[in-house]
VOGU-3710 file (C-alpha; in Angstrom, 3 decimals, decimal comma):
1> xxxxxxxxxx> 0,000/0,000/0,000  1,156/3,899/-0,701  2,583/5,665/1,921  0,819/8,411/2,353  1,999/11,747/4,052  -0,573/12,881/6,407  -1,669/15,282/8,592  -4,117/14,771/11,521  -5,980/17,221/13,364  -7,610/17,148/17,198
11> xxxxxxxxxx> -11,169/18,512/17,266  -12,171/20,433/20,210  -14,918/18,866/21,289  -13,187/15,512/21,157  -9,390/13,896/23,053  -9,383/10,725/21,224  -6,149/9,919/19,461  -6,694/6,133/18,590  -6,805/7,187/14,946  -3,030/7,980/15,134
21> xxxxxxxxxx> -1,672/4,613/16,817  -3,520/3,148/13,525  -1,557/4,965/11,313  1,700/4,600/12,740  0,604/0,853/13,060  -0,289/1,378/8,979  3,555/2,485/8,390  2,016/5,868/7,449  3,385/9,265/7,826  1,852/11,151/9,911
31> xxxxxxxxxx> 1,917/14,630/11,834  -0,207/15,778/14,224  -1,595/19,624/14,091  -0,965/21,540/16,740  -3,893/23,082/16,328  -7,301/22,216/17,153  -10,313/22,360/15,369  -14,126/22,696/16,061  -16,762/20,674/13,961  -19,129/22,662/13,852
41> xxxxxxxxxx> -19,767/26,631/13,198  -16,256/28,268/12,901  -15,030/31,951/12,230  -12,737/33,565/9,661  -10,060/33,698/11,815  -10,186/30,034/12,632  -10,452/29,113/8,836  -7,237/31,258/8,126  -5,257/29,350/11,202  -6,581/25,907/9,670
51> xxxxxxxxxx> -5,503/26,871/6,149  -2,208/28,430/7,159  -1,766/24,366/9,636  -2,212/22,436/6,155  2,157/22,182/4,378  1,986/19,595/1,544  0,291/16,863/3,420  -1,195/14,506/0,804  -4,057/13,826/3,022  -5,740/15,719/5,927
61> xxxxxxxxxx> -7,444/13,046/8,817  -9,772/13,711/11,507  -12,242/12,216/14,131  -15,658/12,925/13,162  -16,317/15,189/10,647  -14,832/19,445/11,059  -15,983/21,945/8,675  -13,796/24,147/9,077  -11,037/21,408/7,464  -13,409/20,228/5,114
71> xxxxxxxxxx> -13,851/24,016/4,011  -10,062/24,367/4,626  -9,101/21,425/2,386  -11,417/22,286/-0,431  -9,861/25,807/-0,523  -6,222/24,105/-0,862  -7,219/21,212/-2,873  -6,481/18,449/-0,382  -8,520/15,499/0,877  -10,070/15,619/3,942
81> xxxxxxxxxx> -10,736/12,037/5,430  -13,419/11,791/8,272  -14,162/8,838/10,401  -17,301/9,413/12,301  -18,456/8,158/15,458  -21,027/10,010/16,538  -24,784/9,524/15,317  -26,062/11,910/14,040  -23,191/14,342/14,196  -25,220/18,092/13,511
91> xxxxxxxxxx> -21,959/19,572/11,636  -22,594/16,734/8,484  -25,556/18,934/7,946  -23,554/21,664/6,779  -22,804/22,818/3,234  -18,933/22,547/3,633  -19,722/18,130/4,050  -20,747/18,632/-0,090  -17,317/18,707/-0,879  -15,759/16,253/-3,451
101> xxxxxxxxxx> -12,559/16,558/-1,523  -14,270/14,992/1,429  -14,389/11,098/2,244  -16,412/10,645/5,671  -16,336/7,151/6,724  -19,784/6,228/8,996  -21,010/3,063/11,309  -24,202/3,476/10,728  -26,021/2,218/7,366  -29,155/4,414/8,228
111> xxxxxxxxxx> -27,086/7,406/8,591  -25,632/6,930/5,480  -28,916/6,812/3,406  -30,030/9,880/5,297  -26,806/12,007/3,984  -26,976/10,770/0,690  -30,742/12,167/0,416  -28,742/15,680/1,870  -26,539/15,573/-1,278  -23,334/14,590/0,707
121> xxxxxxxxxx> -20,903/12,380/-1,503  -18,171/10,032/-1,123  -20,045/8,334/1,822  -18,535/4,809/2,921  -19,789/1,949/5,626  -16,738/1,703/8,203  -17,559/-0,189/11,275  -15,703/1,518/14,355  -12,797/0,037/16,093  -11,042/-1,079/18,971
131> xxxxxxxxxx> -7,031/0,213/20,083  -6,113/-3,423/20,692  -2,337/-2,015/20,848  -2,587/0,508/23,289  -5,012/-2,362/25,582  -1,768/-4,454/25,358  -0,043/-1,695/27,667  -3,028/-1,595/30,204  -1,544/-2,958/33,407  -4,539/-3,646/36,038
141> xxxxxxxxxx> -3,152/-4,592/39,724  -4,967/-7,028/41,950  -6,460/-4,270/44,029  -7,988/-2,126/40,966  -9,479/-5,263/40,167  -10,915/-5,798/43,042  -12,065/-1,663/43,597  -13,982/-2,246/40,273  -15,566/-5,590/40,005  -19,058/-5,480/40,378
151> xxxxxxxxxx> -22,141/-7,554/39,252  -23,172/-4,483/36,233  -21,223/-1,815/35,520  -22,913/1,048/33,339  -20,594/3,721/32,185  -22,136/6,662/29,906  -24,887/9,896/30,032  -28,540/9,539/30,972  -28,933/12,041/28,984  -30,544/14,571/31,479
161> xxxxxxxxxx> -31,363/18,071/30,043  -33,126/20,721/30,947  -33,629/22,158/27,953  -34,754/19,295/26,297  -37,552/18,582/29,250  -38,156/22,031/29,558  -39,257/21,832/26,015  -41,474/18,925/26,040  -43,092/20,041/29,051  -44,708/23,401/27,107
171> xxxxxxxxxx> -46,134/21,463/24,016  -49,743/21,966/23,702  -51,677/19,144/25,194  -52,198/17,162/22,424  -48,596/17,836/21,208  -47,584/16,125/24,961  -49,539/13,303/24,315  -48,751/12,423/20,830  -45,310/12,504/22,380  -45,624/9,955/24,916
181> xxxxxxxxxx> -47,474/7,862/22,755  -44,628/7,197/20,566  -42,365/6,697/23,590  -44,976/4,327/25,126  -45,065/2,666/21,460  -40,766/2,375/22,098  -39,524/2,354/25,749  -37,859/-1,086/26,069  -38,187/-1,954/22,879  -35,283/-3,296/21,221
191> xxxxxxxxxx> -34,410/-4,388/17,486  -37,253/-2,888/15,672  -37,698/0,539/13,800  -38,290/3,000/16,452  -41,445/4,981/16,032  -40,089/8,044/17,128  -38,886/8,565/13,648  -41,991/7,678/12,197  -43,534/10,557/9,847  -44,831/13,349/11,938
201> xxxxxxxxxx> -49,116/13,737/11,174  -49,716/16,608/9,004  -49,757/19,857/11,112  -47,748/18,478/13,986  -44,374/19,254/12,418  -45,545/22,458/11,944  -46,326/23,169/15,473  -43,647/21,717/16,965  -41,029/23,560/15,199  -42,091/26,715/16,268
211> xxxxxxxxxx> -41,681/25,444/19,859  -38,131/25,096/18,593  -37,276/28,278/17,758  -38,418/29,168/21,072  -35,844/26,880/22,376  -33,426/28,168/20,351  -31,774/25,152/18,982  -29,745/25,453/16,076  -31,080/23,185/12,902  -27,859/23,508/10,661
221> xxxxxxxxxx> -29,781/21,679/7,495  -31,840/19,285/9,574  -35,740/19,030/8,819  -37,175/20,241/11,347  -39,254/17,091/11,872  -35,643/15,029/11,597  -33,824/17,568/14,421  -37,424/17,053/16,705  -36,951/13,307/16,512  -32,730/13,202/17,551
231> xxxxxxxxxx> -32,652/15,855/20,046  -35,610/15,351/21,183  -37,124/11,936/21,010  -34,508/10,290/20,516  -32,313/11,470/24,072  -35,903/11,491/25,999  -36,241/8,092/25,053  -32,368/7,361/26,240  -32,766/9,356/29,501  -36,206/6,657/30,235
241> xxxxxxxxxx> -34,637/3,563/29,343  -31,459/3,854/31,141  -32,819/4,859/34,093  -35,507/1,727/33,225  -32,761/-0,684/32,532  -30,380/0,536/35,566  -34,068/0,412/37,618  -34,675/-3,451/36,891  -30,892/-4,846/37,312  -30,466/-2,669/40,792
251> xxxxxxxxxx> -33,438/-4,682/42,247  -31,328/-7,883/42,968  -27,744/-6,746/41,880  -24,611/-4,522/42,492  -25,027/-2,312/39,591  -22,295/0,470/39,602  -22,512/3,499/37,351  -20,709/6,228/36,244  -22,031/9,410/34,809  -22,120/12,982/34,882
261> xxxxxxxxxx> -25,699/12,989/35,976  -27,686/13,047/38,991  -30,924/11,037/40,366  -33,207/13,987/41,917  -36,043/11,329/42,447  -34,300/9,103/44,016  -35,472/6,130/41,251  -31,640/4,417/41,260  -30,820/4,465/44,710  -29,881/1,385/44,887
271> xxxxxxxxxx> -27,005/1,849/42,198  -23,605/2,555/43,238  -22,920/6,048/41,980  -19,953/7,477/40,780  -18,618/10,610/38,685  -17,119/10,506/35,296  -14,401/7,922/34,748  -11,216/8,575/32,720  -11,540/7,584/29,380  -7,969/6,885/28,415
281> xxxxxxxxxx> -7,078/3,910/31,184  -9,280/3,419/34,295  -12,427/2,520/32,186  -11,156/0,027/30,679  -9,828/-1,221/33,990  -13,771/-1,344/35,303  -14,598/-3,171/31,573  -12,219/-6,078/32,555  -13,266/-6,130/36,583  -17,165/-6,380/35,804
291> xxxxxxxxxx> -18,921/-8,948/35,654  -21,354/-7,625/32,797  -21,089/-4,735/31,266  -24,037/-3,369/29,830  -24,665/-1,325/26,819  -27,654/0,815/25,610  -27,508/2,140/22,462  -28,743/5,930/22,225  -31,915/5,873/19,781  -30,459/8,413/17,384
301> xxxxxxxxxx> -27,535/5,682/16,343  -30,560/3,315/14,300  -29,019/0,828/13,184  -25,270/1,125/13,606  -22,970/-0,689/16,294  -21,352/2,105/18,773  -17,966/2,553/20,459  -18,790/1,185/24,453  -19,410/-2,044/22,539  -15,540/-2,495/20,542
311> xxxxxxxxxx> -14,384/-1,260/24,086  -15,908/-3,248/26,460  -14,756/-5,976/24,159  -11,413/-4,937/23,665  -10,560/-5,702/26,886  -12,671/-9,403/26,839  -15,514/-8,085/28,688  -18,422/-9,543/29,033  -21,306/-7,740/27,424  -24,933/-7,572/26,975
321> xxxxxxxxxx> -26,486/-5,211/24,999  -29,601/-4,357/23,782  -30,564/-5,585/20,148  -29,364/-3,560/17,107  -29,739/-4,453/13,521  -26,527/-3,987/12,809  -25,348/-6,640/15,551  -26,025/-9,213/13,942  -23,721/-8,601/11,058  -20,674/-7,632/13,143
331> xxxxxxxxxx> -21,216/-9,819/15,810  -22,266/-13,582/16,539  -24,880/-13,331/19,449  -24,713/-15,295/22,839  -21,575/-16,806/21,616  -18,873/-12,964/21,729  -21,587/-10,849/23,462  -25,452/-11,549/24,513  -28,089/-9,713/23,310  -31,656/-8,236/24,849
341> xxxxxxxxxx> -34,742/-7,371/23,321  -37,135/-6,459/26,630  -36,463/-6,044/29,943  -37,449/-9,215/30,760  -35,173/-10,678/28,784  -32,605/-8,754/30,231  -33,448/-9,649/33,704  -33,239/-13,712/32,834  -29,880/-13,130/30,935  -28,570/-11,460/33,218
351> xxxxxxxxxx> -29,283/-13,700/36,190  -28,030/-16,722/33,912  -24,724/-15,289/33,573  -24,376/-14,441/37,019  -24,325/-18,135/37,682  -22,451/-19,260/34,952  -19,139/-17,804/34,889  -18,032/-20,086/32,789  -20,145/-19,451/30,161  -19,569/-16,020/31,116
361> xxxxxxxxxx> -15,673/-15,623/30,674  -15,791/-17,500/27,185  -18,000/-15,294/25,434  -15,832/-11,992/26,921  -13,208/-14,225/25,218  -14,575/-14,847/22,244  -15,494/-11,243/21,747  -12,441/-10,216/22,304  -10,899/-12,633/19,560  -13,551/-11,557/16,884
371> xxxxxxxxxx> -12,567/-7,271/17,881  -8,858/-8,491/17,830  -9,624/-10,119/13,969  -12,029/-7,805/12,624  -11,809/-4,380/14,155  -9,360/-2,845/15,559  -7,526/0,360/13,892  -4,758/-1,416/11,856  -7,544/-3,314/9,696  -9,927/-0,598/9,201
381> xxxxxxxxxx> -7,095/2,377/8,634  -6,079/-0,019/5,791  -8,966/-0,587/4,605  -9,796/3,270/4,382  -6,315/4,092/2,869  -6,537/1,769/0,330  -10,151/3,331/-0,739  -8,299/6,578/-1,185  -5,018/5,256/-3,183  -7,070/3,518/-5,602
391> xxx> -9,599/5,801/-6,021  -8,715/9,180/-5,512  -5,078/9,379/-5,646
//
């Protein structure tokens, strides 16, 4: 493969840099910018700082998609190579993601046909990936073990904001309850279409999108009806069934958590709280110590398979996780993770492989061997690099 002089940027909203251990593992050249980069809505001045960053690099890289390189690399005739892990991420809505000079690189097949009906080209399927070389460094000690082992361990958002309540709670009356029909229709739900993105009624749309402007959230070239159902729908429905799933496993097991968020009700107290846990090392430390590690899948990634998942398994944890469509093509079910469609299903799983360690360890094994095989950042880097040399170099 072509050896390809490259030059990778940080975005600010973002500290992941497992992109780079890829391409060093890929025998690439590659920089990395000191500057950083925002995805979304930029200014002049950081356009001219992003322009003035890009030398003769052959190919600019980033994680997730930045506009302000995608403008940047269009201006100076480069291309710009985004993978994405976010789902939906607002900033592919902008007109600088029409570029030719772009390649963005997404896990979910949904997502995809959505952004082709925007006009964005050069759109390719990339499952996301696992650092399996920097989890050979991770050194756990006998006592870290032991601080993190637990029965569940949840780590992620409940997706708790104001706003977002705020603005369901002054819809109209009818607005409220055509609302919590469709999460009634989806809570607990899993591996089915969600009818939260069902087609709005006629008139509905309407009147709900002026209750956005009143919140003042920003659209970039989302349909109104599409931002309604992500930030909206789509996070109220997360916020209800992760407090639902955390709910049901806390009744007869150690669940530990850890999140930014807060439990004003009181509905989890008998989870173990904690704060945020550092990304880079000690999470993957609790992935390893827990017994299961379990995975919900925010509603606004529809069919793809997200990042806790190659993680968790990275590290030969054990995982269930609710059903995806996508699953099913990555992964092989019950035999390198387990899969739930209801809560009751959950509950029975998860009580199973509580008394089957066994059973338990070998999966977390074999999920580990198929990440190890299939994706970690060496296979998928190549993969992407060889798209470009052979058909845009």
């Amino acid at each position: 493969m072509k050896t390809f002089d490259i030059l990778y940027f940080d975005l600010t909203s973002i500290t992941k840099d497992d992109i780079i251990w890829g391409l060093l593992e890929c025998k690439q050249n590659v920089k990395r910018s000191e500057l950083r980069v925002p995805d979304g809505v930029y200014t002049e001045e950081t356009l001219t700082r992003a322009l003035a960053a890009i030398g003769d690099e052959e190919l600019i890289i980033s994680q997730d998609f930045s506009a302000v390189l995608a403008e940047a690399c269009h201006q100076k005739g480069r291309l710009y190579l985004a993978w994405v892990y976010d789902a939906p991420q607002a900033s592919l809505y902008m007109k600088e993601a029409k570029y030719e000079t772009n390649l963005i690189f997404l896990f979910d097949r949904k997502q995809i046909e959505r952004l082709k009906a925007f006009g964005i080209p050069n759109l390719y399927y990339q499952p996301l990936a696992a650092n399996l070389t920097r989890m050979a460094t991770l050194v756990l000690t006998e006592e870290e073990i032991a601080s993190y082992q637990t029965d569940v361990l949840f780590v992620g958002s409940l997706y708790q904001e104001e706003r977002r309540s705020n603005y369901l709670k002054s819809l109209p009356d009818d607005l409220r309850q055509f609302s919590e029909d469709l999460f009634s229709k989806d809570l607990g739900r899993w591996g089915c279409l969600r009818h939260i993105f069902d087609p709005f009624p006629a008139g509905n749309g309407d009147r709900m999108k002026e209750k956005l402007k009143q919140a003042h959230l920003e659209d970039f070239g989302f349909s109104a009806e599409y931002l309604l159902q992500t930030l909206i729908f789509a996070r109220e429905l997360a916020e209800r069934e992760r407090f639902l799933l955390l709910e049901a496993l806390s009744e007869n097991y150690r669940v530990d958590l850890y999140t930014g968020g807060t439990d004003p009700e009181g509905r989890l107290r008998n989870v173990q709280w904690h704060g945020p846990i550092d990304p880079a090392a000690e999470v993957f430390k609790a992935y390893y110590s827990a017994r299961i590690n379990l995975n919900h899948f925010l509603p606004s990634i529809e069919t793809g398979v997200s990042q806790r998942v190659f993680d968790v398994l990275s590290v030969g944890g054990f995982l269930m996780t609710c059903d995806q469509e996508e699953l099913h093509e990555l992964f092989e079910p019950n035999r390198e993770l387990v899969v739930f469609s209801d809560i009751n299903e959950l509950k029975i799983k998860a009580d199973y492989y509580l008394r089957h360690e066994d059973e338990r360890l070998r999966i977390g094994v074999n999920g580990y061997q198929r990440v190890k095989a299939d994706y970690n950042y060496l296979t998928a880097l190549n993969r992407m690099l060889n798209l470009v040399e052979h058909n845009f170099s």
